[in-house]
TITIZA-775853 format. One record per residue: residue in three letters; x, y, z of N, C-alpha, C in turn. Coordinates in nm, 2 decimals. Example, Ala and Ser with C-alpha at 12.3 -4.5 7.8 and 13.67 -1.06 7.14 Angstrom:
R   r    n.X    n.Y    n.Z   ca.X   ca.Y   ca.Z    c.X    c.Y    c.Z
R ala   1.32  -0.57   0.78   1.23  -0.45   0.78   1.32  -0.33   0.78
R ser   1.28  -0.22   0.71   1.37  -0.11   0.71   1.29   0.00   0.79
END
This chain:
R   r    n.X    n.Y    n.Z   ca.X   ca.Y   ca.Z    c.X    c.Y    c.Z
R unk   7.15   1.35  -0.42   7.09   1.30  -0.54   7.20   1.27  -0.65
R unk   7.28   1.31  -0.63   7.39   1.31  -0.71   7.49   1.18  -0.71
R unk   7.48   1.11  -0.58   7.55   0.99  -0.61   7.42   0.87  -0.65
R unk   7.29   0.87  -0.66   7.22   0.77  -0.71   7.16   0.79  -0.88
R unk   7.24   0.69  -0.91   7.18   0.66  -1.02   7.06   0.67  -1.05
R unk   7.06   0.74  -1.24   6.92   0.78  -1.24   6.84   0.63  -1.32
R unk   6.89   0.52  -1.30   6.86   0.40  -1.32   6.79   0.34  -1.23
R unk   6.88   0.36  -1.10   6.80   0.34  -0.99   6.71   0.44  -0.93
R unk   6.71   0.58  -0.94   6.60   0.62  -0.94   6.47   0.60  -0.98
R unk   6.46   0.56  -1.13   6.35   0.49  -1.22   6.33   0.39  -1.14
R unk   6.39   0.30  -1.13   6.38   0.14  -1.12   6.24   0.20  -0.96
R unk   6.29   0.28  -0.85   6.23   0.35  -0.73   6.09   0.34  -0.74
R unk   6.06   0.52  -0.84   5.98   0.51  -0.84   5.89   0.45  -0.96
R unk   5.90   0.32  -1.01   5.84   0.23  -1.05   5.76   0.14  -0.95
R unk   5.93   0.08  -0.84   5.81   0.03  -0.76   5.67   0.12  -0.66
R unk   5.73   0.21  -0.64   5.64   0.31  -0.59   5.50   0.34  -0.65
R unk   5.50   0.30  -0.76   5.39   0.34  -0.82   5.31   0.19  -0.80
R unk   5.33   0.10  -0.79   5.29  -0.02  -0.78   5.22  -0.01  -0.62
R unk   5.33   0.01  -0.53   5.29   0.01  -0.40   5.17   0.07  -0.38
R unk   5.14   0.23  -0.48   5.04   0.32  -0.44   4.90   0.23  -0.48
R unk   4.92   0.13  -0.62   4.82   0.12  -0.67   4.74  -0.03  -0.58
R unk   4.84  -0.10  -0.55   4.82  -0.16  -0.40   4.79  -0.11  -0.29
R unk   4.78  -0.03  -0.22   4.79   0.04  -0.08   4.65   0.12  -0.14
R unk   4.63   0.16  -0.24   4.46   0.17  -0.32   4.41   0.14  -0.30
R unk   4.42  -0.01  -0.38   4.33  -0.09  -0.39   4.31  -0.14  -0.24
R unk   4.36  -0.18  -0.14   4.37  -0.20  -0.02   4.29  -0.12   0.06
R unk   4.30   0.00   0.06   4.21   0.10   0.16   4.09   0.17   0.09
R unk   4.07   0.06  -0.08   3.94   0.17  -0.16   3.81   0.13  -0.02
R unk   3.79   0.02   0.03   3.66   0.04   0.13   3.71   0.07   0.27
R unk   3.76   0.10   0.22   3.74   0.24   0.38   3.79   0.35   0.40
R unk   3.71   0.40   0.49   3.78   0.60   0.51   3.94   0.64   0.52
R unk   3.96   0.51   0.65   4.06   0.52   0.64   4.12   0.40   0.76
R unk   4.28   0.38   0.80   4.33   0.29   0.85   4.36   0.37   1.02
R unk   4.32   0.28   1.11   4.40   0.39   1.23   4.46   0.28   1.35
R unk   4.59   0.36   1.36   4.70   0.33   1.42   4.77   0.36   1.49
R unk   4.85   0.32   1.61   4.93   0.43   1.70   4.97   0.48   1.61
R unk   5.03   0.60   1.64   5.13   0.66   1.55   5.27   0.63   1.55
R unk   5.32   0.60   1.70   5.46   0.51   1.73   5.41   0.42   1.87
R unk   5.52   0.33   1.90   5.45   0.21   2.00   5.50   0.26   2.13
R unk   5.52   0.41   2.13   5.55   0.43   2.25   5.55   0.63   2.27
R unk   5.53   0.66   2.37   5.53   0.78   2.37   5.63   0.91   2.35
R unk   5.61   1.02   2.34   5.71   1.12   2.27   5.79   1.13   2.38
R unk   5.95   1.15   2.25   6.06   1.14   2.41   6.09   1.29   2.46
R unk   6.13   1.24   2.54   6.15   1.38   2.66   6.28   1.49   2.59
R unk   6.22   1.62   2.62   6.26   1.73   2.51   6.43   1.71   2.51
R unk   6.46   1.69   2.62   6.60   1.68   2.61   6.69   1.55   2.59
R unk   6.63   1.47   2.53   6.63   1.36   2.48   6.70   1.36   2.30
R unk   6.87   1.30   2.29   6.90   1.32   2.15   6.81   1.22   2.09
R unk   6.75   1.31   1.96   6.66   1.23   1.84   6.75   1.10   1.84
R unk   6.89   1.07   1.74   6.90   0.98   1.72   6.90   0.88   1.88
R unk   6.99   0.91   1.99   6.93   0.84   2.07   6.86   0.77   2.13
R unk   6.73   0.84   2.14   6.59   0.80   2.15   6.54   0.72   2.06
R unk   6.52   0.77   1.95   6.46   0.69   1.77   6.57   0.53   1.75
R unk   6.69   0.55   1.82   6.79   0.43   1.81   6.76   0.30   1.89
R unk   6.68   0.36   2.01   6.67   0.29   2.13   6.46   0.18   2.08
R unk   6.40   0.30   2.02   6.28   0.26   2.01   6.27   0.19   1.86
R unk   6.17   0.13   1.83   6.16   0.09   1.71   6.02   0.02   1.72
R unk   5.98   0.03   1.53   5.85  -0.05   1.59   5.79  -0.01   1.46
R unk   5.70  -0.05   1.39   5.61  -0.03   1.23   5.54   0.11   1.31
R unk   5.49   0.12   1.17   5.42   0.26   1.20   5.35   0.23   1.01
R unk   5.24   0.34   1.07   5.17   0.34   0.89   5.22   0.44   0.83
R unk   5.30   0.54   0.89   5.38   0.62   0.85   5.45   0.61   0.76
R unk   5.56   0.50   0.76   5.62   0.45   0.70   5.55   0.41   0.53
R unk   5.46   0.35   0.54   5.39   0.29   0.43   5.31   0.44   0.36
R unk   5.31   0.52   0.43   5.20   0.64   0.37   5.34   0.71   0.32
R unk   5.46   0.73   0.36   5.56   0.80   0.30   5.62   0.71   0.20
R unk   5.63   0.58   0.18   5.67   0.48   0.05   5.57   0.55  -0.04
R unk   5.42   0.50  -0.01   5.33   0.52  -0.14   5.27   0.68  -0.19
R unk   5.30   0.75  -0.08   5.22   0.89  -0.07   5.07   0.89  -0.10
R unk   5.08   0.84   0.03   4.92   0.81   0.10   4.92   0.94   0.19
R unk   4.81   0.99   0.19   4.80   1.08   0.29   4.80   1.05   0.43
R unk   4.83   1.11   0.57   4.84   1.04   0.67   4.86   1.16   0.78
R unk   4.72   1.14   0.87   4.73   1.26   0.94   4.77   1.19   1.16
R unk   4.86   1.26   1.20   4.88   1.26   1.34   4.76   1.32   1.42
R unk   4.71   1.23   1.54   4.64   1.32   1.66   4.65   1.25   1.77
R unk   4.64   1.38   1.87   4.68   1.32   2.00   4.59   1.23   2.08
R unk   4.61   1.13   2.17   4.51   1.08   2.19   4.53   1.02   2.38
R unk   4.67   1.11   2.46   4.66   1.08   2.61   4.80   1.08   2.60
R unk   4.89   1.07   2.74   4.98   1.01   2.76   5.04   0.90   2.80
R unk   5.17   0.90   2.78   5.23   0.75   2.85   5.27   0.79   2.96
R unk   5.31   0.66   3.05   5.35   0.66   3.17   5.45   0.76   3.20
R unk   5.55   0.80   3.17   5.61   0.93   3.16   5.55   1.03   3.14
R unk   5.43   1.05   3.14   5.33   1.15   3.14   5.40   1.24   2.96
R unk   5.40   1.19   2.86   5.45   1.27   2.73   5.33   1.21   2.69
R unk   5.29   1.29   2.55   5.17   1.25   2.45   5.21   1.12   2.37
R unk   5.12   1.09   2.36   5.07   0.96   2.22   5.00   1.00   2.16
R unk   5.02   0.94   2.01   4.89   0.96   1.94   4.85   0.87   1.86
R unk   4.76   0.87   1.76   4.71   0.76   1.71   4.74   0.81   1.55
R unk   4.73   0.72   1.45   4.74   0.78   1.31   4.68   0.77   1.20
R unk   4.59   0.80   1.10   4.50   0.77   1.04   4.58   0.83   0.89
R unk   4.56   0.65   0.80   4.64   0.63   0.70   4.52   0.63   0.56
R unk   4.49   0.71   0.46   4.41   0.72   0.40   4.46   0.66   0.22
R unk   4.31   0.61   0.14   4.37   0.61   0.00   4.42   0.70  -0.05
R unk   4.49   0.67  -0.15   4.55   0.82  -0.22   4.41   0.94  -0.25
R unk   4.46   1.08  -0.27   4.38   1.15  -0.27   4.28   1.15  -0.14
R unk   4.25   1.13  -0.04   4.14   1.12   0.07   4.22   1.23   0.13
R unk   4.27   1.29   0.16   4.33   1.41   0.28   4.19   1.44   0.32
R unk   4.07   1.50   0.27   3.95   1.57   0.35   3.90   1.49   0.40
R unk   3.88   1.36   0.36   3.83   1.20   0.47   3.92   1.20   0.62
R unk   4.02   1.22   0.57   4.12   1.15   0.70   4.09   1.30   0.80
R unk   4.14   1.44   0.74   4.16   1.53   0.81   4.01   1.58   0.89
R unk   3.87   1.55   0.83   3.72   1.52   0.86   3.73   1.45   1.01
R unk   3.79   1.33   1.01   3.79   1.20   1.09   3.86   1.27   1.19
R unk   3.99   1.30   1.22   4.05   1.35   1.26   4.00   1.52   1.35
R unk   3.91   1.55   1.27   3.86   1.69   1.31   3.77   1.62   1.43
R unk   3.67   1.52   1.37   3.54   1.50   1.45   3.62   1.43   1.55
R unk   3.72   1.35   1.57   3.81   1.30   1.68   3.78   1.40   1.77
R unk   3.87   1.50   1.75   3.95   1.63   1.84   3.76   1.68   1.90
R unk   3.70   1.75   1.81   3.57   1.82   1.84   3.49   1.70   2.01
R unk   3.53   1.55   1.99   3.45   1.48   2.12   3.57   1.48   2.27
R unk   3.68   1.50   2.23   3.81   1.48   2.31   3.85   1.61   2.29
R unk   3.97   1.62   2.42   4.02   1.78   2.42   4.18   1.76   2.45
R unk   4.24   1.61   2.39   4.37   1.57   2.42   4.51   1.68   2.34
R unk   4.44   1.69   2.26   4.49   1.83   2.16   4.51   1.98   2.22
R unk   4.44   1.97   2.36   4.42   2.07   2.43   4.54   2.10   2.52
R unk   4.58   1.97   2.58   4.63   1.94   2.67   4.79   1.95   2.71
R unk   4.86   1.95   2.80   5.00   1.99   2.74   5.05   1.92   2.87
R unk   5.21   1.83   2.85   5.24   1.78   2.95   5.31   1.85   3.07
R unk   5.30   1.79   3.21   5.28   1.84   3.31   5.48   1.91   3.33
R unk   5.47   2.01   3.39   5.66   2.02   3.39   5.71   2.10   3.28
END
């Protein structure tokens, strides 16, 4: 924190605040947005992060829910060919956490992928 200017911190979250009030207005009619959560499945445990995260790339709503601080909940939803989990992601307006985490509940309550644990 100490090498960014507190000029350019302001100048930050200014636009931040803009983004939120956009990404608002954008998701006011609906519960919520849903998305892989990444475009490929979780890497293998012995897999270095930066390695792996270096090699993959790809949008995510993630991304956009940590710019604006949108709420944004993970769930599982099967595996990839490597048999590791995927999930899907559900990106909400500001303030919705009990919409998305609701949505997310009633997911899990019809499916048991949450259950499930990979093979090995």
């Amino acid at each position: 924190g100490l090498t960014l200017p507190a000029v350019d911190y302001l100048r930050a979250l200014r636009v931040r605040r803009l983004g939120m009030r956009q990404m608002g207005a954008t998701l006011a009619t609906f519960d919520g947005i849903v998305a892989p959560t990444l475009l490929f499945e979780a890497p293998p445990i012995d897999a270095s992060f930066e390695a792996y995260f270096g090699q993959q790339r790809g949008p995510s709503l993630g991304a956009v829910g940590n710019l604006c601080g949108l709420p944004t909940i993970t769930v599982p939803n099967g595996f990839g060919e490597r048999g590791l989990p995927t999930g899907f992601e559900i990106l909400g307006a500001p303030w919705t956490e009990e919409t998305i985490v609701a949505a997310a509940m009633a997911y899990q309550a019809q499916t048991n992928w949450h259950r499930r644990r990979p093979s090995g």
